[in-house]
N, C-alpha and C positions, 0 to 999 in steps of 0.2 A: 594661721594668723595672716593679715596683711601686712606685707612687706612696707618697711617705713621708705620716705626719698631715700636717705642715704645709703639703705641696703640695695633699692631697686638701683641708684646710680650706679654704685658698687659693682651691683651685678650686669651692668650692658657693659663694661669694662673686663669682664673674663675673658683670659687670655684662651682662645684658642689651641696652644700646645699644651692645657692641663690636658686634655684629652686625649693626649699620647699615652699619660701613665695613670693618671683617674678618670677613666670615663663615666663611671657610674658614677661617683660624688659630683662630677663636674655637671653632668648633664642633671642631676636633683635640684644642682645651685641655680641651673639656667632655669629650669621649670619654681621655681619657688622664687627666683628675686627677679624673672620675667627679663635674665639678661642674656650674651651673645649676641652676635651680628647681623643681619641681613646681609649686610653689606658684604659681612665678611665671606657669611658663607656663597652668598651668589660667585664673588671671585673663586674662592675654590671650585667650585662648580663648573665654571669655566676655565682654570686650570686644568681641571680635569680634562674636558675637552680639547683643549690646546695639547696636555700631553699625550692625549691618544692619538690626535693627530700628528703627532711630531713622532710618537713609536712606528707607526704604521709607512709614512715617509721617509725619514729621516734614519733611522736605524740603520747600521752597518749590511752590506750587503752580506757577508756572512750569518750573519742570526736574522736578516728580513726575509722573512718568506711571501711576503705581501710585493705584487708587482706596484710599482710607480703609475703605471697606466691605470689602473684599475683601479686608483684611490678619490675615493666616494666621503668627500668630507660630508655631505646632508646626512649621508647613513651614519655615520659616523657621530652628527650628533643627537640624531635619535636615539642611537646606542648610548647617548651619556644623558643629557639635562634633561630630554622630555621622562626616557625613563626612568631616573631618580624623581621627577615630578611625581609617576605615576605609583611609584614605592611608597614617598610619602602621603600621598591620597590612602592608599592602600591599605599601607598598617594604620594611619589614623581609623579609616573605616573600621578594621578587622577590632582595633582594642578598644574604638567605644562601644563596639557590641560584647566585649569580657573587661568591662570596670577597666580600662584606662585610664589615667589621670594627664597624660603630654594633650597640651594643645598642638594644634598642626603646624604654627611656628617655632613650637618645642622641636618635634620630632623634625622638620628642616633644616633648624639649625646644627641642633647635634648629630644627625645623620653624616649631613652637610662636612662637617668636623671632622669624624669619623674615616673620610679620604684623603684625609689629609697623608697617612704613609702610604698607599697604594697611588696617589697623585704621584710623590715622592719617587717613586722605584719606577714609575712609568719613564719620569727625567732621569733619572740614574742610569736605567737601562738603554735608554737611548744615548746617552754621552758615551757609556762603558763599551758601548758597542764598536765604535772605533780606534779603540786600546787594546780589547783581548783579542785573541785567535779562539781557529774554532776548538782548539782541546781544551777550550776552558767555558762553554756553552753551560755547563752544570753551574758555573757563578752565575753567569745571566740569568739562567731560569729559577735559581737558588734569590736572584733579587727580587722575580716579581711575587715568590711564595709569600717570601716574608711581608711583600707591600699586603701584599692581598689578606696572608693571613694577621698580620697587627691589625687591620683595618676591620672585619670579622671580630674580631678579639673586645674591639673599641665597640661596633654597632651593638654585640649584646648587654655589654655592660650599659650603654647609652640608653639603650630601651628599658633594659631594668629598673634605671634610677627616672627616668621620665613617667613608665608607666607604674612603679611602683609594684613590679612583680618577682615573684622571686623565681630561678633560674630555670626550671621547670615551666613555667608560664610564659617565662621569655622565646626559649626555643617555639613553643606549641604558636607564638603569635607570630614568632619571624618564619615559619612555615607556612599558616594561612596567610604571610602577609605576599611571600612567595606564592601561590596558590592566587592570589588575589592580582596579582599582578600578572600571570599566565591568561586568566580570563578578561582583564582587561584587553590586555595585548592581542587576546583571539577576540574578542568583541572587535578592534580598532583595525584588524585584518579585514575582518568579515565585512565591516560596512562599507572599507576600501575598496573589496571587492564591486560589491555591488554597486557603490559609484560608477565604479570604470566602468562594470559594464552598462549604466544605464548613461553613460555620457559616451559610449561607445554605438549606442540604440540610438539616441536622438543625433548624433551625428551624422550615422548613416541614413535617418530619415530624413534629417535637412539637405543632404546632398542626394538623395531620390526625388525628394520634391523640387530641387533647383533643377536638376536635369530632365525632371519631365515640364519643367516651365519653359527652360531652353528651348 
């Protein structure tokens, strides 16, 4: 059925932390009364990135194994917004070809959600880091399991009530959605390359041609 105003209002007003402890109902509500945030989610998004960056930095020198010199914020958010961009392309792609029903601002937004405890334990770990010692390194790493795995835990449930599959079908699509995202990522190498080197060819041909003008 089509959702009336006051449900669809309703539902751009979903809070966010349902998605801690219902992800599959929550993410059903957001694909059915077309609600959740942009907004919201882009901020986590970018939380995200701020606390990777601030893990990689900022962490106590005991649990940093990352040098200070060597910290590459670009790469860094490649490693976060573009490739959560390229995720949700992905599985979008992968499930309208096995009966999908999430539109692609479905799957963004509850994806989006979905990081919300793994953001979480990124900031925790980097606070905690200047409190513990190193015999207690098994809490640290014991924080970012649980970020990573609650987070995990949320994305399957989330794709389930978005695409309407059931748990079996869910893993078999977050595989090729993984698999989908591998070939993109080796596609977006590969053309890099050959950029470079054909902006590597016309450079040295423009500086043979100046010099024998010289």
């Amino acid at each position: 059925r089509r959702p009336d105003r006051q449900e669809t209002l309703s539902g751009g007003r979903i809070n966010p932390l349902r998605m801690l402890f219902h992800p599959q109902d929550t993410a059903e509500e957001i694909k059915r009364t077309r609600g959740g945030s942009m907004a919201i989610s882009t901020l986590i998004l970018l939380l995200w990135f701020a606390a990777t960056v601030m893990q990689v930095s900022l962490t106590g020198f005991r649990f940093n194994p990352y040098s200070a010199a060597a910290l590459n914020v670009g790469l860094l958010f490649l490693r976060t917004v573009p490739l959560f961009a390229v995720w949700v392309a992905a599985n979008w792609g992968v499930c309208t070809l096995f009966d999908g029903k999430g539109r692609m601002r479905d799957i963004f937004i509850t994806n989006a959600y979905c990081l919300i405890p793994y953001t979480a334990s990124l900031f925790l770990y980097t606070a905690m880091s200047h409190l513990l010692v190193d015999d207690e390194a098994m809490f640290m790493r014991g924080i970012l399991v649980i970020g990573a795995g609650w987070s995990l835990l949320m994305l399957f449930g989330a794709l389930a009530g978005i695409h309407d599959y059931f748990p079996g079908k869910t893993l078999g699509s977050i595989l090729l959605t993984v698999l989908g995202v591998l070939i993109v990522l080796f596609l977006l190498l590969l053309v890099s390359g050959l950029l470079q080197k054909g902006w590597a060819f016309v450079y040295s041909l423009v500086n043979e041609l100046l010099y024998r003008v010289r």
